[in-house]
C-alpha positions as CSV (number, residue, x, y, z in Angstrom):
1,X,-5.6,94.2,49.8
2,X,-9.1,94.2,51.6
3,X,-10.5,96.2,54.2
4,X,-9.7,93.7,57.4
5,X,-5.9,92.8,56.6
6,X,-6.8,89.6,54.6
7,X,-5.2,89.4,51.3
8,X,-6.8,89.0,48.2
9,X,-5.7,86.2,45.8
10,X,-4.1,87.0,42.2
11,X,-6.9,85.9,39.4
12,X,-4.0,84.3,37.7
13,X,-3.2,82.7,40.5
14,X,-6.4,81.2,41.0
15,X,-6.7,80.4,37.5
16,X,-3.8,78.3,37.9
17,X,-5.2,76.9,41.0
18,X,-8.3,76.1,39.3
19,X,-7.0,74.0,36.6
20,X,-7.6,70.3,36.4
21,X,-4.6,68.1,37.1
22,X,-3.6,65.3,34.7
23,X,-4.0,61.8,36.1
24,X,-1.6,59.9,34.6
25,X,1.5,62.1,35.4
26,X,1.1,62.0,39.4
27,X,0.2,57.8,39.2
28,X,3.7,57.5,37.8
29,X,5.8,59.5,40.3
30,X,4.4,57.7,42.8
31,X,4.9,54.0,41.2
32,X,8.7,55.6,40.5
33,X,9.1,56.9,44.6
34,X,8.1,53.4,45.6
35,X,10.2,51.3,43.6
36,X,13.3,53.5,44.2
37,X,12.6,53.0,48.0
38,X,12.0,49.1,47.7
39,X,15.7,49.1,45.8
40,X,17.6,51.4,48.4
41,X,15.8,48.9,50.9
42,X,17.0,45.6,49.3
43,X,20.6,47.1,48.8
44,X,20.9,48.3,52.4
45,X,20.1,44.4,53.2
46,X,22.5,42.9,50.8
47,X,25.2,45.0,52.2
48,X,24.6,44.6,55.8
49,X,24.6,40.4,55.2
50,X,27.9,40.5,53.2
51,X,29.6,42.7,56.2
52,X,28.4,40.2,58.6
53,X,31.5,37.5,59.3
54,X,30.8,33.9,58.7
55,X,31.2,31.8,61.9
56,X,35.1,30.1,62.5
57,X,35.7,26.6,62.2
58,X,35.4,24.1,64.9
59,X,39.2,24.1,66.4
60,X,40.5,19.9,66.3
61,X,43.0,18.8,68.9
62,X,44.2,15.5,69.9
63,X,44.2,14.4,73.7
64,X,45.9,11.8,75.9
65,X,44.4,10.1,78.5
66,X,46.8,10.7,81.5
67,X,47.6,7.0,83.5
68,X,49.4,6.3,86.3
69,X,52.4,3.9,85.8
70,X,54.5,1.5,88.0
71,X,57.8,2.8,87.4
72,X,61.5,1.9,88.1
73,X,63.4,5.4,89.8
74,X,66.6,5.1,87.8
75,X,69.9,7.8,88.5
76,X,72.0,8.5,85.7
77,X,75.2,9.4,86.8
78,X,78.9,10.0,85.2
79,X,81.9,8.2,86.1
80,X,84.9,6.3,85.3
81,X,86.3,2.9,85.1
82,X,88.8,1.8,86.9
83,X,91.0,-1.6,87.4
84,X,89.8,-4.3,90.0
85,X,93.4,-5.1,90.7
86,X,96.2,-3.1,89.4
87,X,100.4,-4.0,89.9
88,X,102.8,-1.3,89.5
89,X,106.1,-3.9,88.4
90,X,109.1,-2.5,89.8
91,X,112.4,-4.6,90.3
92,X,113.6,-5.7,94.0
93,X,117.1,-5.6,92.9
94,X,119.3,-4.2,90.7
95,X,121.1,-5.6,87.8
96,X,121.0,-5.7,83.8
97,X,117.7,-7.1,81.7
98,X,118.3,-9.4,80.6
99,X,115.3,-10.8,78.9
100,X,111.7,-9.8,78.5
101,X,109.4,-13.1,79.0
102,X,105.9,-11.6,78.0
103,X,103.8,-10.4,75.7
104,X,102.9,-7.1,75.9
105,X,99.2,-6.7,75.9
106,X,98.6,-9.9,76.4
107,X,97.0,-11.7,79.7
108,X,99.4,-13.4,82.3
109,X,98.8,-15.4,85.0
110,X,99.7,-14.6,88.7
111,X,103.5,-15.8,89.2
112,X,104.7,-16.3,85.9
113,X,107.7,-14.3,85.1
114,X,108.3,-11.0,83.1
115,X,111.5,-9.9,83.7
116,X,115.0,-12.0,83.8
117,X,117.9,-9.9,85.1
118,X,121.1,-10.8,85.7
119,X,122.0,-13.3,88.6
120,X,125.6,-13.7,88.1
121,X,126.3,-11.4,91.7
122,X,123.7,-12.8,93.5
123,X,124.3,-16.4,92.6
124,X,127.5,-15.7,93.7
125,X,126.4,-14.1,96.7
126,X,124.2,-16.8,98.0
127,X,126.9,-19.5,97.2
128,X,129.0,-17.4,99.7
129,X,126.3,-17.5,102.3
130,X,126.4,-21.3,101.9
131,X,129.4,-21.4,102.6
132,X,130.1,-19.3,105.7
133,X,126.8,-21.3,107.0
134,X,128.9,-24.6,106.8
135,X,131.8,-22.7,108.3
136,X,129.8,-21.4,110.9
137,X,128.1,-25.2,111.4
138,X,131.6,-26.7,111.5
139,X,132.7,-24.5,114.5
140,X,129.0,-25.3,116.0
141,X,130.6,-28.9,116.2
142,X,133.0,-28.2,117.6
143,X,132.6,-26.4,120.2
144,X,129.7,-28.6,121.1
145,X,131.8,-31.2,121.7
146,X,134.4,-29.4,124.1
147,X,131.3,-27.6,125.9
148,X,130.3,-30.5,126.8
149,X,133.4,-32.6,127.9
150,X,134.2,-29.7,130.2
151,X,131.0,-30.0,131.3
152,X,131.2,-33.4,132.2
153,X,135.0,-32.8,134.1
154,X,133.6,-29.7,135.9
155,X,131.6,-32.7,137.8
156,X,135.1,-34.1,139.1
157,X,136.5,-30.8,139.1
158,X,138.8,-31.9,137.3
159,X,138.7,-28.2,135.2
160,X,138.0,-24.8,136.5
161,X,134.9,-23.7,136.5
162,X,135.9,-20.7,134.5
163,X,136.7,-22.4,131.9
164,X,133.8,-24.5,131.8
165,X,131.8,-21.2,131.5
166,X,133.8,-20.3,128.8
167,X,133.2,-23.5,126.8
168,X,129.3,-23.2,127.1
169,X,129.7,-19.0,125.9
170,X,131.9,-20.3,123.2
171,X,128.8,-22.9,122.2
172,X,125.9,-20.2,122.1
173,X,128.0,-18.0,120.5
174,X,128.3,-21.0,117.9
175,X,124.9,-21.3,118.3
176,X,124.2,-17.8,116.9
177,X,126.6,-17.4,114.0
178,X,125.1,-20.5,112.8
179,X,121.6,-19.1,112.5
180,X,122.7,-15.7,111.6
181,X,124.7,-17.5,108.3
182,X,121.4,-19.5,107.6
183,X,119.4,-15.7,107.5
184,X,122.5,-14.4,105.1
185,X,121.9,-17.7,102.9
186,X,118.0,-17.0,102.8
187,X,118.7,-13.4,102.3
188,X,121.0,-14.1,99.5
189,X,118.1,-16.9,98.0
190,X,115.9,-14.3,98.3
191,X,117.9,-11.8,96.4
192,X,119.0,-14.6,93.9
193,X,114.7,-15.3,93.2
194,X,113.9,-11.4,92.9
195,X,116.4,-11.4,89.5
196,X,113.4,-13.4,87.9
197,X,110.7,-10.9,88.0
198,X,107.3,-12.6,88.7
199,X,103.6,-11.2,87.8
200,X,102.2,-10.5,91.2
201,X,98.5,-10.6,90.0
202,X,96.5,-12.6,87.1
203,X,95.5,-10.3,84.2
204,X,95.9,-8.3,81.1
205,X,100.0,-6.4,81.0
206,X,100.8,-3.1,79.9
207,X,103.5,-2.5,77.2
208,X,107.1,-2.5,79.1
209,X,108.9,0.7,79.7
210,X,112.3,-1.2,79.2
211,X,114.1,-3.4,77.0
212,X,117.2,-6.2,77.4
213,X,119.9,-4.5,78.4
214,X,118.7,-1.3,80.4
215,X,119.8,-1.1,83.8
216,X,117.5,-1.2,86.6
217,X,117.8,-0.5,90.2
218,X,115.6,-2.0,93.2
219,X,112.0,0.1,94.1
220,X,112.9,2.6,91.4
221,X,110.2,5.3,90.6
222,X,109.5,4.4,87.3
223,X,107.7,1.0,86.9
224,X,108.4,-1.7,84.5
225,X,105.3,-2.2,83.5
226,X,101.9,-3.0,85.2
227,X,99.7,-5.6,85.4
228,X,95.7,-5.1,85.5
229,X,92.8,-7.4,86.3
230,X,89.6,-5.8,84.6
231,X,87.1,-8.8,85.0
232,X,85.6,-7.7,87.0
233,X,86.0,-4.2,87.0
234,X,84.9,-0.6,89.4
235,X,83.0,1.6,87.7
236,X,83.1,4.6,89.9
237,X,80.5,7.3,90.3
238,X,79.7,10.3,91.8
239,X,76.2,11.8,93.3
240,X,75.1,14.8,94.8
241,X,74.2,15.0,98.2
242,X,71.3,17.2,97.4
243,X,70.0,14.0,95.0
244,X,71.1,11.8,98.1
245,X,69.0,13.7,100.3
246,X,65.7,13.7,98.2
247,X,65.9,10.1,97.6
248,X,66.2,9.3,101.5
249,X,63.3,12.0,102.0
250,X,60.7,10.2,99.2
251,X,62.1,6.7,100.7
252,X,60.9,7.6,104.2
253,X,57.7,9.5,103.1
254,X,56.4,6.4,101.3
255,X,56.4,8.4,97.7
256,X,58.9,5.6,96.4
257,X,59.7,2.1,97.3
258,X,63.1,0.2,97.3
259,X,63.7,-1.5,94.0
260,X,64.8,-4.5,97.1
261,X,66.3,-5.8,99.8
262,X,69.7,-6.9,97.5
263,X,72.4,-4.6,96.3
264,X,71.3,-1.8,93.8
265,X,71.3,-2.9,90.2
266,X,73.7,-1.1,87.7
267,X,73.3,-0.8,84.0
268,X,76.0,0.9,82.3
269,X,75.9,3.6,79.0
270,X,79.1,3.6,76.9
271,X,80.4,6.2,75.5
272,X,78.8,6.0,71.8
273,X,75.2,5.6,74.1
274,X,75.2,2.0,73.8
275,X,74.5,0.1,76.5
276,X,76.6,-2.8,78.1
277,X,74.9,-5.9,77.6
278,X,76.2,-7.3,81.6
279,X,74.6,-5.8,84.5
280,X,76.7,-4.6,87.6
281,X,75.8,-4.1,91.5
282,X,76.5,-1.6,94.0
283,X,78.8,-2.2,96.3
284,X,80.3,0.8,97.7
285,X,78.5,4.0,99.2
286,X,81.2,6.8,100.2
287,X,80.8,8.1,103.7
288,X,82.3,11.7,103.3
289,X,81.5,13.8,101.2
290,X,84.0,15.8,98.8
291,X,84.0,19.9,100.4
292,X,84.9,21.0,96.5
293,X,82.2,19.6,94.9
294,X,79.8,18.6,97.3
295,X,79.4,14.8,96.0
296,X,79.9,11.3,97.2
297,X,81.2,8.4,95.6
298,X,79.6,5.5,94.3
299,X,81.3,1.9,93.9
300,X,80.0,-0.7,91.5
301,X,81.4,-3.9,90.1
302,X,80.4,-5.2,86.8
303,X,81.8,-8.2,85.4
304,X,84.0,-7.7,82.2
305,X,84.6,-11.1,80.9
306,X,85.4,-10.0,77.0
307,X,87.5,-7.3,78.0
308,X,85.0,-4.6,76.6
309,X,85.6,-2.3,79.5
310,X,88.9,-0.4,80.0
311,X,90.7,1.5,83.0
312,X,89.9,5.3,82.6
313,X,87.2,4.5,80.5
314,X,84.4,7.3,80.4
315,X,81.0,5.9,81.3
316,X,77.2,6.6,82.4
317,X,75.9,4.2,85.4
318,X,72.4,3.8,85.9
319,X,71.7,3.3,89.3
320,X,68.0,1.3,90.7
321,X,66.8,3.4,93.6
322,X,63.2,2.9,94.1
323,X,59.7,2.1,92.6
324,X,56.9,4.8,92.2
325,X,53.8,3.2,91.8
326,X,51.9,5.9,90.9
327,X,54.3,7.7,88.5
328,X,52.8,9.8,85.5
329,X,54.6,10.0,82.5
330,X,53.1,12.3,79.5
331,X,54.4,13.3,76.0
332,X,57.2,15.8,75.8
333,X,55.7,18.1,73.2
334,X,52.7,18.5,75.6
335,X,53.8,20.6,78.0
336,X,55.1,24.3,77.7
337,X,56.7,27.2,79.2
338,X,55.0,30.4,79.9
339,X,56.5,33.7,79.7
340,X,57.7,33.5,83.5
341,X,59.5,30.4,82.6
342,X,56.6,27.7,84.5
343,X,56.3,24.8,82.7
344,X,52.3,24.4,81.9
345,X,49.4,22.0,80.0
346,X,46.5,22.5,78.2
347,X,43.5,19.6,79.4
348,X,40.2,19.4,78.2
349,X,37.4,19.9,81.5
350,X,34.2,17.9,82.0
351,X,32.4,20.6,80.0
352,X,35.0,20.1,77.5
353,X,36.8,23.0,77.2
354,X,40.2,23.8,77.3
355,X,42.2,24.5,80.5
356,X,45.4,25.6,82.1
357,X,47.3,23.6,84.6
358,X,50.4,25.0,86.0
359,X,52.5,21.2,86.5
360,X,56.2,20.6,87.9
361,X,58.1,18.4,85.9
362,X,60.2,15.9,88.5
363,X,62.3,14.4,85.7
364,X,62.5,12.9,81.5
365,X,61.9,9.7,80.7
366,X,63.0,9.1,77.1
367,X,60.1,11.2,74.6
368,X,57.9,11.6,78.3
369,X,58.3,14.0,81.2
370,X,57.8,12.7,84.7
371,X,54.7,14.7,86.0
372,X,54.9,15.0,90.2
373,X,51.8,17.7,90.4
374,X,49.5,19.6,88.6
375,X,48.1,16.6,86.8
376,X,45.4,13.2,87.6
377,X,44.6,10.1,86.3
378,X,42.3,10.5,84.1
379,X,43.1,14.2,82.8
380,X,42.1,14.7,79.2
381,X,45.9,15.9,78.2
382,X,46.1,17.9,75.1
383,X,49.0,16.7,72.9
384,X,47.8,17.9,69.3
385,X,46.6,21.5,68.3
386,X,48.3,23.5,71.2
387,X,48.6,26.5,68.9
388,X,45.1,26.1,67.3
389,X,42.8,26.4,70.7
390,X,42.7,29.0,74.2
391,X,41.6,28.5,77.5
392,X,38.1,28.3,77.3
393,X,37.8,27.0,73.8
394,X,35.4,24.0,73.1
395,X,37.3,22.2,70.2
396,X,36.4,18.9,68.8
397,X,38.5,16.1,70.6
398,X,40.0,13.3,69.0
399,X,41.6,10.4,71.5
400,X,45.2,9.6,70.0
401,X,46.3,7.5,72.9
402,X,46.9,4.3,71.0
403,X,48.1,5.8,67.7
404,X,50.4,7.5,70.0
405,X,51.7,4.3,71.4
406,X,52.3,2.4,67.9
407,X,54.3,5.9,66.7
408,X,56.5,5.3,70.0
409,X,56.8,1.7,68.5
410,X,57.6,2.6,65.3
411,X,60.3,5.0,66.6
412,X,62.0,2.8,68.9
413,X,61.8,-0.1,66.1
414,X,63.3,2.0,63.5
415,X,66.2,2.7,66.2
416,X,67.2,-0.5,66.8
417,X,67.7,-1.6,63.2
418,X,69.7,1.6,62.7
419,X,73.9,0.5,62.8
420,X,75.1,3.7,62.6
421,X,73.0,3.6,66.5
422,X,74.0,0.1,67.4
423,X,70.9,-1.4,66.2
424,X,70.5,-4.7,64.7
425,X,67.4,-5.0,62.2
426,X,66.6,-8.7,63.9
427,X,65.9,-7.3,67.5
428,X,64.0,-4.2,65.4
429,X,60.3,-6.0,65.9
430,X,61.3,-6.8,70.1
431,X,62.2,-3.1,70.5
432,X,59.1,-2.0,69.2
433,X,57.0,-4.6,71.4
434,X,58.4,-3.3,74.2
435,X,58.3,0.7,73.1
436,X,54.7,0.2,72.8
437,X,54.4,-1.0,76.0
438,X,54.3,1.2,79.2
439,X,57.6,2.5,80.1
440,X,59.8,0.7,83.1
441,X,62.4,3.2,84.7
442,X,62.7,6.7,85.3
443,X,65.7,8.6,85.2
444,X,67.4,11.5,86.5
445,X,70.2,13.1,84.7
């Protein structure tokens, strides 16, 4: 080391220092450092593109175009049918059968007979009625005749007067034993008439509960048979008072209209679902109401001329209320329930995304629910896709109002030329006319 703390350098050192470099060998590290730098670069670029996602699909739905519809408020409501006249036959008197004089099941005619039994007593009995009357009339004379001689000797006094008043009390006496014979005679013709039992009503008999030769006694409990006249015929209802009560309320408010001035309009459902081709009206509106169930009773009468209703028959009565003229009716499948159980509906905004509308659902109508808020005319009602879009999505809309219609049409066509559903193939083309068309009634179940 030198004087001054600097250090010397090693001569091999220097030597080493001092050598030339070789030019080729430091040009090719370099050319090697830069393309291993330009691949690390283009690999680092390839891999960050293929981690990068590739942008979704534009979601599709289909849409509705919500319209208001003039529509006929229509109750549905259970009930029975019951006989517009109905005769228990029981005999007046008793005695033997002796013949049965109808068909059972067959129709008979008000007055003709059904029952003969035997008159031998009370032919008898009125035969002896005759005859006490002429007895009775005979005496009548009689005494007539000497009432009034003594009348005419009490005048001379040539007899008492006594036994002038005795004469005339003789007379009314007479008087009265003739017309209380003439009651026993038409008492006994009475008696004699009830042995031929006679329909009291026109219509369709019941089989008999007796044959020739059983003995019957007069008013007994059990009834011959009965008589019923089912054209027409009651169908009776029952509504709720709570149903009663909201109708009255939309009447007065203006929300609905009366259906008109006449009686309500009844359609009846049969028990397959059929409905009966003849239209009834309502005629009877109970005016208490029953403290177990809380309902009222409905009357209607709906002609029966083929018989096609019976007593006790199960039936649904559709009942005309009102009109709504501003009634919305949208697809079934298009509205949902949340997780709390509100029913809700997906609509498209002016900006075209998707929204939420919370909507109360008054009542079905067939495949459609009646809407009373949460929607407007107009709304863009999302019908297809429900699962495929979220609020605030922008999916690409498709209008499917009309193809919807000609589905409906093609469903309701296809169910009237279905027999196993009443349908008859030649009214198949008319029911899907008027499926197509806007619907007419609304009902509540």
């Amino acid at each position: 080391m030198a004087a001054g703390g600097r250090a010397e350098s090693h001569p091999i050192m220097q030597e080493n220092l001092s050598l030339p470099r070789r030019p080729g060998r430091s040009s090719s590290t370099a050319a090697r450092l830069v393309l291993s730098l330009m691949l690390v670069a283009i690999l680092g670029a390839c891999s960050k593109s293929g981690d990068q996602p590739k942008p979704a699909a534009q979601s599709e739905v289909g849409y509705v175009v919500v319209k208001a519809q003039r529509q006929a408020l229509t109750t549905e409501l259970p009930g029975r049918t019951t006989a517009y006249l109905a005769a228990d036959i029981r005999p007046q008197v008793g005695g033997i059968i002796q013949k049965r004089l109808f068909k059972e099941g067959s129709n008979v005619k008000a007055g003709q007979p059904l029952y003969q039994i035997d008159p031998a007593s009370y032919q008898a009995a009125y035969d002896s009625a005759k005859a006490s009357l002429l007895k009775a009339q005979a005496t009548l004379a009689s005494s007539r005749l000497k009432a009034d001689r003594y009348a005419e000797l009490n005048k001379i006094d040539a007899v008492s007067k006594q036994d002038n008043d005795d004469a005339q009390s003789t007379l009314r006496q007479n008087q009265a034993d003739v017309e209380v014979q003439k009651a026993a005679v038409q008492t006994a013709a009475i008696n004699l008439q009830y042995t031929k039992i006679l329909s009291p009503i026109s219509g369709r008999i019941e089989k008999s509960s007796v044959t020739p030769g059983a003995l019957v006694t007069a008013s007994q409990t059990t009834a011959l048979t009965t008589v019923q006249q089912i054209d027409p015929i009651y169908v009776d209802v029952t509504q709720s008072t709570v149903d009663l009560l909201r109708l009255r309320r939309e009447l007065a408010s203006g929300q609905i209209k009366k259906s008109g001035d006449n009686a309500a309009q009844v359609k009846i459902l049969l028990e397959d679902g059929s409905t009966y081709e003849r239209t009834g009206k309502l005629e009877f509106t109970g005016l208490s109401v029953d403290t177990g169930t809380g309902m009222i009773t409905l009357r209607a009468v709906v002609p029966n001329p083929e018989g096609v209703l019976l007593p006790g028959a199960y039936v649904r009565a559709v009942l005309e209320e009102g009109v709504d003229d501003h009634a919305l009716l949208v697809p079934q499948k298009a509205v949902s329930r949340d997780q709390t159980g509100a029913a809700t509906a997906l609509v498209l905004g002016n900006d075209g995304k998707v929204q939420q509308r919370l909507v109360t659902v008054a009542r079905a109508v067939g495949n459609n629910w009646w809407i009373s808020r949460g929607l407007q005319q107009g709304d863009k009602l999302i019908v297809d896709g429900l699962q495929k879009v979220r609020t605030g999505d922008t999916p690409r809309a498709i209008d499917i109002t009309d193809s919807l219609q000609k589905d409906l049409a093609r469903e309701a066509a296809a169910a009237a030329a279905d027999p196993s559903l009443g349908g008859d193939a030649d009214k198949a083309d008319k029911a899907g006319e008027s499926a197509a068309a806007p619907a007419t009634s609304v009902q509540s179940k």
